[in-house]
Backbone as CSV, one residue per row, in Angstrom:
resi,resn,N_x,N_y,N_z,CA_x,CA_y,CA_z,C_x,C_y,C_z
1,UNK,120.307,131.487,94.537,118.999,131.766,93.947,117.921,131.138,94.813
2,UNK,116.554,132.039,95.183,115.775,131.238,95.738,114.905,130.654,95.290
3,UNK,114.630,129.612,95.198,113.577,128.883,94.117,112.042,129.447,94.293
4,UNK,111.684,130.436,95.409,110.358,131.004,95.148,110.294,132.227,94.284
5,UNK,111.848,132.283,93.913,111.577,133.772,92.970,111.480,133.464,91.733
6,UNK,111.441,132.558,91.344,111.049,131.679,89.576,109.719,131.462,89.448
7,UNK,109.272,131.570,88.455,107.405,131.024,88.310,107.512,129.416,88.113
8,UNK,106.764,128.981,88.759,106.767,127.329,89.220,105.297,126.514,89.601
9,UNK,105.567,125.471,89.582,104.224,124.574,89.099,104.500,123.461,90.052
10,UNK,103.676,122.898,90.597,103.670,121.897,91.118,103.025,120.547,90.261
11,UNK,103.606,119.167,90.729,103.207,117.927,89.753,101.841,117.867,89.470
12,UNK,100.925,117.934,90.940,99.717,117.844,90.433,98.716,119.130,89.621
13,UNK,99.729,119.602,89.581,99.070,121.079,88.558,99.353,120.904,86.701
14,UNK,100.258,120.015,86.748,101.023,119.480,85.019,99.135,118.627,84.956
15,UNK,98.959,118.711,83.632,98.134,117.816,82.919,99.295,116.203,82.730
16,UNK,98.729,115.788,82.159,99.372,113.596,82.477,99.666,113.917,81.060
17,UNK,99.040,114.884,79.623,100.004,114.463,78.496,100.000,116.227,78.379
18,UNK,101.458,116.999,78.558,101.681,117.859,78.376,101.014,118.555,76.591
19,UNK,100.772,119.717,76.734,100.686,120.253,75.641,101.893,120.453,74.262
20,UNK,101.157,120.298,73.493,101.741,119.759,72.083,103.399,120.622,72.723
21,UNK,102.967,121.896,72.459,104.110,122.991,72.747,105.001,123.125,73.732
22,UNK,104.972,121.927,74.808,105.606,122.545,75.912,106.578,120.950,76.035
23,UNK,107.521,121.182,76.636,108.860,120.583,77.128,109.243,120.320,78.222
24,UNK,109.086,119.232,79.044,109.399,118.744,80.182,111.279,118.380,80.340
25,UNK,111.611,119.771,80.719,113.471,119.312,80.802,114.247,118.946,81.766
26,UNK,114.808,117.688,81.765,115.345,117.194,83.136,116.813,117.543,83.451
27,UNK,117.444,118.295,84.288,118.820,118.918,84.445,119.273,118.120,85.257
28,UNK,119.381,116.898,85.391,119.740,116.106,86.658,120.765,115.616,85.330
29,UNK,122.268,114.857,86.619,123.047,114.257,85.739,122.489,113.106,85.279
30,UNK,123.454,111.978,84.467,123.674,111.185,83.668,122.887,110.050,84.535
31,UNK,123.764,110.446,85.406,123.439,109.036,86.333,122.199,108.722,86.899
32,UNK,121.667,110.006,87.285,120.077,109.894,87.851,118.833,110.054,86.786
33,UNK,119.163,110.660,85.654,118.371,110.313,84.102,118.551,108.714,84.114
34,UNK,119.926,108.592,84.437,119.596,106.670,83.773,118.549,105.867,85.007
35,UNK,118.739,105.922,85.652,118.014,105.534,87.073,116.452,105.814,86.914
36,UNK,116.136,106.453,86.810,114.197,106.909,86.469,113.965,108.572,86.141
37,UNK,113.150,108.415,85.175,112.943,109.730,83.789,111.726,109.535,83.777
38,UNK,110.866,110.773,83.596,109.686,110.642,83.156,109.453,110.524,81.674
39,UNK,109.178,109.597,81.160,108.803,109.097,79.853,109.731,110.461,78.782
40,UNK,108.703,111.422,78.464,108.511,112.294,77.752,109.516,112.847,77.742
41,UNK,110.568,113.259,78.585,111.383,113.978,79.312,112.239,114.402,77.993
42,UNK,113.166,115.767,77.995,113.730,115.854,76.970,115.496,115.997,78.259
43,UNK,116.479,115.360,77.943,117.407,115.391,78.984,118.580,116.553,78.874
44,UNK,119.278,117.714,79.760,120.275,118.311,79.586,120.906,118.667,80.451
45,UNK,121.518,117.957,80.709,122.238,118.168,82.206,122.255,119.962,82.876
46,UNK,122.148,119.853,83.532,122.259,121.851,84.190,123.653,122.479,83.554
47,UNK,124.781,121.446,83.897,125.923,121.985,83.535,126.461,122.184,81.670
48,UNK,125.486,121.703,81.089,126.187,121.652,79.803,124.165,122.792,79.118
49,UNK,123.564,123.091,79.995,122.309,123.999,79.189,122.927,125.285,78.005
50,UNK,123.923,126.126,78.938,124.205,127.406,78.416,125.133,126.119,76.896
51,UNK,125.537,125.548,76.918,126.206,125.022,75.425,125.249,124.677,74.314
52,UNK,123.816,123.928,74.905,122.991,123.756,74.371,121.818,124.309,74.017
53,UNK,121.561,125.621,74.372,120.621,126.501,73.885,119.863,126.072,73.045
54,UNK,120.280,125.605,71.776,119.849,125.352,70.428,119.537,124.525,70.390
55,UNK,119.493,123.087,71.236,118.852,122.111,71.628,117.003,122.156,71.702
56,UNK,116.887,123.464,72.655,115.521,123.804,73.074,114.847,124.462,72.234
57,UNK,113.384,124.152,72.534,112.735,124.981,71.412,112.339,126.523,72.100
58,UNK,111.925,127.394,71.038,112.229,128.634,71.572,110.333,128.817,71.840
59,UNK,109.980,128.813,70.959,108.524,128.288,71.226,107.585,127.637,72.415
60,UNK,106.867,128.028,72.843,106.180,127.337,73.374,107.011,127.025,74.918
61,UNK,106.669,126.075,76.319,107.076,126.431,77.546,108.221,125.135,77.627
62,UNK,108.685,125.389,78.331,109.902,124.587,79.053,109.022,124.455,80.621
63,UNK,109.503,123.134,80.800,108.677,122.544,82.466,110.372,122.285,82.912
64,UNK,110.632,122.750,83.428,111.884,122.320,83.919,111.976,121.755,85.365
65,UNK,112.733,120.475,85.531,112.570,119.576,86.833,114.174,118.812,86.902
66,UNK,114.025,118.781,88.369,115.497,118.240,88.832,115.201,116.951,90.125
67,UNK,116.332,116.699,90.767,115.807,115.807,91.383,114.499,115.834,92.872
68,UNK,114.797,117.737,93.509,113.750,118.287,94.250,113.346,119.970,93.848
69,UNK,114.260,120.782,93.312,113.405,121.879,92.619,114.888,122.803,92.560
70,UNK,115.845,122.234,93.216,116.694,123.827,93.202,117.791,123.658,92.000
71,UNK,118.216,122.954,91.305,118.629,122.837,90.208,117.669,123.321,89.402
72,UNK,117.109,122.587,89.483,116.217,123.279,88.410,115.309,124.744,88.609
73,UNK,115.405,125.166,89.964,114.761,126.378,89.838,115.938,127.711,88.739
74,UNK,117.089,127.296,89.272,118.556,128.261,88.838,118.472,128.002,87.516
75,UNK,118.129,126.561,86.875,118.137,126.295,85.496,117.035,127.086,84.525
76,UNK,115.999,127.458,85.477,114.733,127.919,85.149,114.785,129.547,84.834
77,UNK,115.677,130.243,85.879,116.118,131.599,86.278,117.121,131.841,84.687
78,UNK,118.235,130.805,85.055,119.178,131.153,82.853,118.342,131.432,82.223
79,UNK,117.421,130.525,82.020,116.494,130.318,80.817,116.141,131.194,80.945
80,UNK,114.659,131.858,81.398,113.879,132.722,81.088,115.107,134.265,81.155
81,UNK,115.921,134.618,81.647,116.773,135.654,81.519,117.564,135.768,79.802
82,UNK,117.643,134.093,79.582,117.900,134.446,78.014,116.782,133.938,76.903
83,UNK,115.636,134.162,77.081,114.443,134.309,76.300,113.564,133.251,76.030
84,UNK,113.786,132.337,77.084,112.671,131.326,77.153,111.773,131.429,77.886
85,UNK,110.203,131.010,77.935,109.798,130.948,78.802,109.558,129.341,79.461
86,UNK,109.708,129.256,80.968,110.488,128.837,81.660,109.844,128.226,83.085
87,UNK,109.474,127.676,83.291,108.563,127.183,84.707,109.237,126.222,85.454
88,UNK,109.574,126.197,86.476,110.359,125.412,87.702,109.105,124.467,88.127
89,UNK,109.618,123.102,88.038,108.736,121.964,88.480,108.679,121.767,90.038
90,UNK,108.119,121.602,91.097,108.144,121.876,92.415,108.628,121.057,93.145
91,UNK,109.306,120.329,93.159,109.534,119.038,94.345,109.759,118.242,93.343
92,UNK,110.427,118.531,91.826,111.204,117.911,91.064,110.563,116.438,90.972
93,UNK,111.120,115.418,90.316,110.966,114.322,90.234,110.954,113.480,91.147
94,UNK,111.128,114.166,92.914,110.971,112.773,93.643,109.123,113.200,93.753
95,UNK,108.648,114.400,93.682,107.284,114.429,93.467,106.762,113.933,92.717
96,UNK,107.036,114.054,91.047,106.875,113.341,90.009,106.302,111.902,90.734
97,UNK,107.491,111.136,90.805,107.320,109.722,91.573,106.240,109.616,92.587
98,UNK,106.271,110.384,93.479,105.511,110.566,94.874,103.877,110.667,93.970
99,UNK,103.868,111.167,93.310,102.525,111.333,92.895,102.099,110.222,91.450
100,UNK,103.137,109.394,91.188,102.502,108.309,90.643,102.303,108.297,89.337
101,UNK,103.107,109.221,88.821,103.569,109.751,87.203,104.369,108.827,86.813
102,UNK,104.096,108.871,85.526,105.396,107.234,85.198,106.501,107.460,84.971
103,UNK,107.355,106.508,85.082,108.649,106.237,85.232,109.511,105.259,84.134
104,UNK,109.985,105.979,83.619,111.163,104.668,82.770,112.808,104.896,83.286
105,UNK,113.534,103.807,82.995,115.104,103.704,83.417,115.700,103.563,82.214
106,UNK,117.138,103.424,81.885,117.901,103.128,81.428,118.824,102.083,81.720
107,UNK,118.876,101.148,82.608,119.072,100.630,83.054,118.858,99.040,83.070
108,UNK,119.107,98.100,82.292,118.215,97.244,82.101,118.204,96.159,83.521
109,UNK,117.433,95.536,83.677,117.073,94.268,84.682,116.390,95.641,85.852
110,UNK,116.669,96.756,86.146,116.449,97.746,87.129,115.363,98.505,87.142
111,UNK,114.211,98.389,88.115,113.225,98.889,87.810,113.718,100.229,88.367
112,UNK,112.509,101.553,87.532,113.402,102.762,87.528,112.710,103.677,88.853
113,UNK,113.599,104.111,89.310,114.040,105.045,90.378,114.442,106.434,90.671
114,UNK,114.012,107.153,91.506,114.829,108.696,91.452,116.277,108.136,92.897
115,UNK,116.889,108.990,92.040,118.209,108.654,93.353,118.775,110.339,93.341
C-alpha cells in the first residue's frame, strides 16, 4: 500500500486539543505505546484492529498514527474500506515528538520516548 493513496494530515495541521468527535489511534505495538503515547491516544495494535472494530467509534474521525506513517497508512486504508472515516497521521509519532506535542510513558522512572 502506498501511504500517498490514503487521505492524511500532517502534525502541524492536528489542532493541540482534537475535536470532541475525533480519535487519535495508535497501531504501534505494546512495547512502543509503553515507551511514549500521546496523552489522548486511544491504543490498538494494527494486528489485533480487524478483532476490534467495536472498540472504535463509528462516528466522527479516526487520526490514525504509527511510529512514521506506513502502519498506519494500511491501518487507515482497512478502516475507511470498512466504514470509517479515517485519516493517516504523516510522519507518525516520531513527528508528533519532533514537533513538541506531549508525551506520556508507561514506564515508570523512564522519561517517555518514541522507539
Amino acid at each position: 500500500m502506498n501511504p500517498q493513496s490514503v487521505p492524511s494530515v500532517s502534525v502541524s495541521d492536528l489542532t493541540d486539543e482534537l475535536p470532541a468527535d475525533a480519535v487519535l489511534l495508535d497501531v504501534r505495538e505494546d512495547d512502543e505505546w509503553a515507551a511514549g503515547h500521546a496523552p489522548q491516544a486511544v491504543h490498538i495494535p494494527m494486528g489485533e484492529i480487524a478483532g476490534r472494530l467495536g472498540d472504535l467509534p463509528q462516528d466522527g474521525n479516526l487520526y490514525v498514527v504509527c511510529r512514521a506513517g506506513g502502519r498506519s497508512a494500511r491501518a487507515t486504508a482497512y478502516l475507511n474500506a470498512n466504514g470509517w472515516t479515517a485519516v493517516n497521521v504523516d510522519g507518525g509519532m516520531q513527528s508528533w515528538a519532533a514537533a513538541g506535542r506531549p508525551l506520556v510513558g508507561e514506564i515508570t522512572g523512564l522519561a517517555p520516548e518514541i522507539i
